[in-house]
N, C-alpha and C positions, 0 to 999 in steps of 0.2 A: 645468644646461643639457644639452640631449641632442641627440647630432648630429641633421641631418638625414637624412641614410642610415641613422640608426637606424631608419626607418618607411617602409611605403609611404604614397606619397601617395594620395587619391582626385580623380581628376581633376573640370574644373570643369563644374556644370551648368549648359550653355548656354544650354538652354530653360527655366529656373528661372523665368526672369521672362520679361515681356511683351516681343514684339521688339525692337530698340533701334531709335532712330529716329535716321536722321545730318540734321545740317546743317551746310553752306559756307557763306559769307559769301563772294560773288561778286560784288560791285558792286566795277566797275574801279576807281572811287577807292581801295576800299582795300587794293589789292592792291600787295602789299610787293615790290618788285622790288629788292633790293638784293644778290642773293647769285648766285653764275654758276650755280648747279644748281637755283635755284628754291625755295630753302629756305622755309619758313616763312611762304610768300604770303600765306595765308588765314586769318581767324580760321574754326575749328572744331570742332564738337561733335558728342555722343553725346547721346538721352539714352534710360533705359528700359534695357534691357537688364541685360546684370551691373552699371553702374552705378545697378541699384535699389537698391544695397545703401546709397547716398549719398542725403542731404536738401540740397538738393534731389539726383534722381537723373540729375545731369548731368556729362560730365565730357568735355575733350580726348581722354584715354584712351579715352573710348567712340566714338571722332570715326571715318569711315570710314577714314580715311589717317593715320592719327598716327606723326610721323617722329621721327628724334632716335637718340642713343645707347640702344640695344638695346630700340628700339621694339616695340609691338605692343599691342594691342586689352587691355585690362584683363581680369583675370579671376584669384581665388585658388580652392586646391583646397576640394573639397567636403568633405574628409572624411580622417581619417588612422586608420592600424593602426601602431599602435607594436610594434615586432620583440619578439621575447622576451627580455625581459631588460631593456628599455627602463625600462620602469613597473613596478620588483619588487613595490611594492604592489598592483598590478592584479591581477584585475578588482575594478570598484569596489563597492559594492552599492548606491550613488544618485549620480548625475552630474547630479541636477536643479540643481546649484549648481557645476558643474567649467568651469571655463573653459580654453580654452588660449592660450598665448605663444606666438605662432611667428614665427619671423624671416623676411623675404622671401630668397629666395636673394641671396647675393653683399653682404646687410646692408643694405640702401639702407632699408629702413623693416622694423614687424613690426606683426604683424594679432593681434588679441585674437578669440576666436570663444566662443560658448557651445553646448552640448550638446544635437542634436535630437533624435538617436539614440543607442542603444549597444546593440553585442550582445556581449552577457556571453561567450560562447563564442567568437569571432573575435575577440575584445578591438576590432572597428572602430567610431569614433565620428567619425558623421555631422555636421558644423558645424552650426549654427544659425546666429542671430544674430549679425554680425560681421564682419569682414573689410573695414572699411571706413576704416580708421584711417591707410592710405598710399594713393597716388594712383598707385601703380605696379603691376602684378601679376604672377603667375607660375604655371602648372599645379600646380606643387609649393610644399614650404616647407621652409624651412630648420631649423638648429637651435631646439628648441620645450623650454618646461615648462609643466607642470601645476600648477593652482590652484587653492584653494579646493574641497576634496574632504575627507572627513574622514580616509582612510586613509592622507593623506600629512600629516598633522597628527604632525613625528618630529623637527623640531630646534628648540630654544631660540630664542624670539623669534616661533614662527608661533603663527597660532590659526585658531580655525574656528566660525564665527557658523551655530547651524543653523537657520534663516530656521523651518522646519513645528515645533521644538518652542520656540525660545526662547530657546537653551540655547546661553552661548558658552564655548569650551574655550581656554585659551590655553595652550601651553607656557613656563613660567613661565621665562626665563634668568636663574636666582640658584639659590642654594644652598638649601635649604629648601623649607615652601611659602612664597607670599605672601604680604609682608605685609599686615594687615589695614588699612594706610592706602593701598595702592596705588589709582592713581587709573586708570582704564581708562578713553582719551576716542574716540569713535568718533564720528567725520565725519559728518552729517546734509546738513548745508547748503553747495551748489554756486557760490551768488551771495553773495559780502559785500555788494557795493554794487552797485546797477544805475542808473547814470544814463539817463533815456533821453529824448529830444526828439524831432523827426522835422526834418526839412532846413529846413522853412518856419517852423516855433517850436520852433529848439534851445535847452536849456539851455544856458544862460550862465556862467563862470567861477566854478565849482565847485573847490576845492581842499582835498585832502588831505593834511593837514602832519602831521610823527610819529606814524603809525598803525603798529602791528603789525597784519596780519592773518596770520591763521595757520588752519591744520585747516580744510579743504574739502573735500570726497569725492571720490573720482574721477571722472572724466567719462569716460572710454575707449568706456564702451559707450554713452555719448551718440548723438545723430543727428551725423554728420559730412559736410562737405561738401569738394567739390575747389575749393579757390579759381580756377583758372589754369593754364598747360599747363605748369607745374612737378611734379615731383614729390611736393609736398608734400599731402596731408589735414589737415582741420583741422574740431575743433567748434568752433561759435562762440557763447562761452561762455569764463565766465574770473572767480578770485573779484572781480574789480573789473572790472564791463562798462559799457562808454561803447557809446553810439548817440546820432548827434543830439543832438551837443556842441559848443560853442565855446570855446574858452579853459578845460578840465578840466588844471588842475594836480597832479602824483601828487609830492610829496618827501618829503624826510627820514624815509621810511619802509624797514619790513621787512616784508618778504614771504617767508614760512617752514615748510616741510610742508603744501604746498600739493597736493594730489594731482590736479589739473585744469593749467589754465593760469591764471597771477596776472593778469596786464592782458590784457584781449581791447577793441581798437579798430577797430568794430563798423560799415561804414557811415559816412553820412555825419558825421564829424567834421573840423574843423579846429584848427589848433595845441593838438593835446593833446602836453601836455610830461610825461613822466616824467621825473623828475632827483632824485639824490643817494639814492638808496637802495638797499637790497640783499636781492639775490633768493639763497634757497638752500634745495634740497631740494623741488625744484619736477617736480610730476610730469608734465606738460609744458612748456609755452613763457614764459617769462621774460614776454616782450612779444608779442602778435600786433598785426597790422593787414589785417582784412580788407575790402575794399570790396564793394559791390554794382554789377551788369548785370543786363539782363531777358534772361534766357535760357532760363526757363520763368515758369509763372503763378505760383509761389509763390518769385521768386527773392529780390526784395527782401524787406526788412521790412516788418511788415502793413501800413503806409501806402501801401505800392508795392504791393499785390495786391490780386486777382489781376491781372498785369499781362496787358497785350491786345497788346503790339507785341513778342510772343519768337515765336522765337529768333531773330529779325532784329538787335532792337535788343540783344544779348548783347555785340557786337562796339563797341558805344558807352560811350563813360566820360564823356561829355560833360554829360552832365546833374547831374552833382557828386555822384553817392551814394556818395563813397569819401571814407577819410581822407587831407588834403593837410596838409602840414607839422607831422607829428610831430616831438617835439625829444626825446629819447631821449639824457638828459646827465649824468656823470659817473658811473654805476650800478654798481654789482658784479652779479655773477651768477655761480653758480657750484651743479654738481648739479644740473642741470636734465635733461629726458627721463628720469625716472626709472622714467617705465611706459612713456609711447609714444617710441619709440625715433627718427622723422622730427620731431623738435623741433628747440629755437632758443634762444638768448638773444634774437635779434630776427629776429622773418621778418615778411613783409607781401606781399601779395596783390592786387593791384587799389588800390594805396597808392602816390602820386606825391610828390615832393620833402620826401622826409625827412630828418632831422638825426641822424647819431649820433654823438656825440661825445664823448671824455674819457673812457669807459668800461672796464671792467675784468671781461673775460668767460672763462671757462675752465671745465674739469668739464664737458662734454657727451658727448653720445652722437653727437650729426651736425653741419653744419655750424654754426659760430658766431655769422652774422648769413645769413641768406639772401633774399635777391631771386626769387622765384616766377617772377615775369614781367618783362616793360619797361613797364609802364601806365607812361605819364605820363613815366619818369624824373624829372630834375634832383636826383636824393641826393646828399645829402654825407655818407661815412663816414672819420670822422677822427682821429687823434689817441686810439686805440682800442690798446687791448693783451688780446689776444686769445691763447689758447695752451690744448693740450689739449683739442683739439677731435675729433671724429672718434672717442672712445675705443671705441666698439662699432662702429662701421659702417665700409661698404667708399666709399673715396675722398672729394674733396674735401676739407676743411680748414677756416680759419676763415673765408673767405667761400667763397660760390656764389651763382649767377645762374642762369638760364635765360630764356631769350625764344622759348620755341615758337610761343605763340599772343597773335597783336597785336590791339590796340586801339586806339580811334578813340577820343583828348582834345584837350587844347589846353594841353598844358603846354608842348609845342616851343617854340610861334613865339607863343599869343594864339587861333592858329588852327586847326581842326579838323586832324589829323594822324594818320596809321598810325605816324610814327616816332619815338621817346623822346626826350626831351633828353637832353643828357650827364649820366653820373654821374661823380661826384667820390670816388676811393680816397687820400687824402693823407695824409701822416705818424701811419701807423698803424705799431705793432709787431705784426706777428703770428708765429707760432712754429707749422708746421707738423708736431706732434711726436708724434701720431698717424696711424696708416694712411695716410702722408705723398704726398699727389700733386701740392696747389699751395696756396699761401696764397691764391691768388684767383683762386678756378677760374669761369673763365667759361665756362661749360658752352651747351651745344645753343641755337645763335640768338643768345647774348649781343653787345650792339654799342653802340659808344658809351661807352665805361669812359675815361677818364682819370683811370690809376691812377700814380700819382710819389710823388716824396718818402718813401718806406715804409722798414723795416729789415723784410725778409722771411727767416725762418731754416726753412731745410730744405724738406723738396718734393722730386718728382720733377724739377719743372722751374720753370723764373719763371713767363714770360708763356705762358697759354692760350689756345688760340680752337680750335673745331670745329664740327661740323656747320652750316655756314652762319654764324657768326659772323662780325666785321668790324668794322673802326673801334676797334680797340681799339691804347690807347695808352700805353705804360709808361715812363716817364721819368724820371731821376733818384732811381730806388732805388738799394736795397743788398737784394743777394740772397745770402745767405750758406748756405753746404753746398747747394746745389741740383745737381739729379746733372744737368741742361742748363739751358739759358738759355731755351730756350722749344720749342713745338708747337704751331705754327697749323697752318690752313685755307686751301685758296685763297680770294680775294676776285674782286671786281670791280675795274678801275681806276676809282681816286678813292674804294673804298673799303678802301685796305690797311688792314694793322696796322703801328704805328710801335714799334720798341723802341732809345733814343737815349740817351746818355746816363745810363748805369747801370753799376753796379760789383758784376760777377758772380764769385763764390767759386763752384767748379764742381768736383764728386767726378771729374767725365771732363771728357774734350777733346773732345767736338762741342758745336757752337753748336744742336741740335737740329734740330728742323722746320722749317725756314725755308722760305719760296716761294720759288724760285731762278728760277721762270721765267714769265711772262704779269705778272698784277699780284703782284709781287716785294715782300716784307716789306722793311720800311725801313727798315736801320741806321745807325747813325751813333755813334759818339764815344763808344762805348763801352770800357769798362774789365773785360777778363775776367783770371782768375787759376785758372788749372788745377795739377796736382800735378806735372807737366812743365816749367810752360810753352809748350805748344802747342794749338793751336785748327786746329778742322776746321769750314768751314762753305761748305757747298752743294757738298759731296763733296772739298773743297781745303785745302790750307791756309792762312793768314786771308791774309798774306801776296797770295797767288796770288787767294783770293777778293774782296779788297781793288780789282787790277787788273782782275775785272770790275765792279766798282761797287758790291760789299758793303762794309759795315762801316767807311765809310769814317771815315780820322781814329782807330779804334778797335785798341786797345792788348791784348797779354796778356800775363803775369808767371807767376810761382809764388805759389802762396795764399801771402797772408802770416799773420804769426802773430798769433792772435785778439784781441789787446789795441789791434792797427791797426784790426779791424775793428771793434771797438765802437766807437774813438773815431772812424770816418767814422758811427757810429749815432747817437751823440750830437749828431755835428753836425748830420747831414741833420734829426733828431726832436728838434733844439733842447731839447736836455735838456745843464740846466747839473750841472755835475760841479765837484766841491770841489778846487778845485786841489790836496788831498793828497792824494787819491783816487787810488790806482792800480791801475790793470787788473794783473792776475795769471792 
């Protein structure tokens, strides 16, 4: 890998593509008033512009106003000159097949491009094709390698396929040459299995019992779309693809050197169940779940186009072309993002009351399960042990959310709705043990979590809320090594954050970000344990902050010693323990 400041960047071309065209969604009904600065009112779009580089070419990102942590209009660079010394093997003598890795600044996703230019003397090469594989952008890029060139064909394990003669070279990692039974399997096929129906005649209860699937090719430089005003990019595409399903069962299977994503659930599906099986070595997404909106003519799947009522009806989830109760149970997962680095064991998109449960997820590059948006809510993630999350990128942990841009279903109430139903965080384990900032980071707009019951270990802090977030409600965990107990957001009254009830293990003594004033964060009964014994919250001590109406009922200690804490983990996460069993 090679820094970034090892190269200059080429900045991006703004006029590359055809203007971009904005639209609002302005009709009073569905205008989200729930935040004091106006957060996140309007569903909003881009499309055209630098988000040409996206199938369809639409996105938040390209939307006139797109807010949020470290906002701004999308765009990656055009082009890089690698410093001297960078590429000791440069210049090259054919880049028709070079592709490059580069990381978005600060790690949050990394862009795959291929070669439109190069000049041999200035060693600067022009992007091509590319840069469409994260949902975030930046003038520059970060730390970047090179691919598939044949001058850099110099350590055991690589090779190099020369597409104009034929002729594949591999660096052989053994002693000798090889030998003459060695088997060389190179990926052709993208799709193992394509279920596909449309909403009015889905396929019916199709199931997949002890299946290995295994060797898919990569998809990176597939057509990729933004689902959602999350961070995430996604193709949609996956070696086992549902569309316009009912009842597809996936178990007792392995899913294994998979170089795409294993399950992509695609549109309109209901109760597709993945259960009891195990993902590893997955070069994107474990599980995806992406839904459809008309937010241009070729938004839906071919049934739905060209559709005639975009970009208006973008903002509607109402007409059921998304998946609703996926069950996502007992699974392993582990090695996943092994090429696009904004991966998941489970993400989803335009995807309402999901199940995930029982599961066993770790080995990532980004967050662990992730929430793109709020379509729809009412999830339940449960009884999940998660850990190892984050190992290449900057922030977050094993969950994340975002809720930039809303939608209009009827999962709330029955009835047409901008606002999500609650989600449900309960008696998970997760282990915050990379680039540590929260086990359940509810990022930009997130609202409506009812997260309890958990054993949360490490993190900058417990509970999150920012940029217009609210209603988020943490209760009856255990937060163990967290350097605070939370950092919110102001609210509105009627819609704080409540944090009540919980047993926080804390590296300092502030209670963190708390609202101290207007609509004030709700404590109660809570249990802290600092390296002192002292607590500081809302500039006081707990004591003193207690008498103006914080924390009330709420107690703090010296950490105790870790064999108390597991056993309040066992209790809260009803995990029986052998009565010889002793913590040590």
């Amino acid at each position: 890998m090679i820094s970034g400041p090892s190269a200059v960047w080429t900045p991006p071309q703004f006029n590359k593509y055809p203007q971009v065209q904005y639209f609002t969604d302005n009709i009073m009904e569905h205008t989200r008033n729930n935040t004091p600065d106006n957060w996140f009112q309007h569903y909003m779009i881009g499309t055209a512009g630098l988000c040409s580089v996206y199938d369809p070419p639409v996105s938040y990102w390209c939307s006139e106003n797109p807010s949020g942590g470290g906002a701004f209009a999308f765009r990656t660079p055009s082009g890089v000159t690698p410093k001297s010394g960078a590429l000791p093997n440069s210049p090259y003598a054919d880049v028709s097949q070079l592709m490059f890795n580069v990381w978005r600044p600060a790690r949050w996703a990394n862009w795959m491009f291929e070669v439109d230019q190069y000049n041999h003397s200035s060693n600067n090469f022009t992007f091509g094709k590319g840069g469409n594989q994260g949902a975030r952008g930046s003038n520059s890029g970060g730390d970047f390698f090179v691919e598939n060139v044949f001058e850099e064909l110099d350590s055991p394990g690589e090779f190099f396929y020369n597409r104009s003669t034929g002729d594949l070279y591999l660096f052989y990692n053994g002693t000798g040459a090889p030998p003459a039974s060695l088997d060389v399997v190179v990926p052709q096929t993208k799709v193992l299995f394509n279920v596909s129906g449309t909403q009015w005649n889905p396929v019916h209860n199709v199931t997949f019992d002890g299946l290995t699937f295994r060797a898919t090719r990569y998809t990176y430089m597939d057509p990729h779309g933004v689902p959602s005003g999350g961070d995430w990019a996604l193709d949609r595409i996956g070696a086992v693809f549902l569309q316009g399903t009912e009842g597809t069962t996936i178990q007792n299977s392995v899913f294994e050197r998979l170089d795409g994503n294993a399950v992509m659930i695609s549109g309109y599906n209901r109760n597709a169940t993945v259960q009891d099986s195990d993902f590893a070595y997955i070069g994107g997404n474990a599980v995806a779940s992406w839904g459809y909106t008309n937010e241009t003519e070729n938004t839906g799947f071919p049934y739905y186009t060209p559709n005639t009522n975009h970009p208006q009806a973008g903002v509607d989830g109402t007409d059921g072309n998304h998946p609703r109760y996926n069950t996502i149970l007992r699974n392993s997962a582990r090695e996943v993002g092994l090429y696009e680095k904004q991966s998941s064991f489970y993400v989803q998109g335009k995807t309402a009351e999901s199940f995930i449960d029982g599961n066993v997820f770790f080995n990532g590059p980004r967050a662990g399960i992730n929430a793109n948006d709020g379509f729809g809510g009412g999830d339940v993630i449960s009884h999940n042990l998660v850990f190892s999350t984050c190992r290449e990128s900057g922030d977050h942990g094993p969950f994340n959310s975002w809720d930039r841009q809303p939608f209009l279903t009827t999962v709330r109430t029955g009835e047409p709705s901008m606002l999500m139903a609650w989600r449900e965080i309960h008696h998970n384990f997760f282990i915050d043990n990379y680039s540590p900032q929260e086990d359940v980071d509810n990022d930009d707009g997130s609202a409506y979590y009812r997260t309890h019951d958990n054993f949360l270990v490490y993190g900058g802090q417990g509970m999150k809320n920012d940029f217009g977030g609210h209603d988020n409600h943490h209760y009856q965990n255990i937060y163990a090594f967290v350097g605070q107990a939370m950092g919110v957001t102001k609210t509105l009254l009627g819609r704080e954050d409540y944090f009540t009830d919980n047993s926080v293990v804390m590296l300092g003594t502030n209670v963190g970000g708390v609202e101290c004033s207007g609509a004030t964060t709700k404590l109660v009964r809570n249990q802290y344990f600092t390296p002192d014994a002292t607590l500081t919250e809302c500039g006081k001590p707990l004591k003193q902050a207690q008498k103006m109406g914080f924390d009330t009922n709420s107690t703090v200690a010296c950490i105790p010693e870790d064999h108390v804490i597991l056993e309040w983990a066992t209790n809260v996460l009803g995990v029986v323990v052998d009565k010889d069993v002793v913590f040590v």
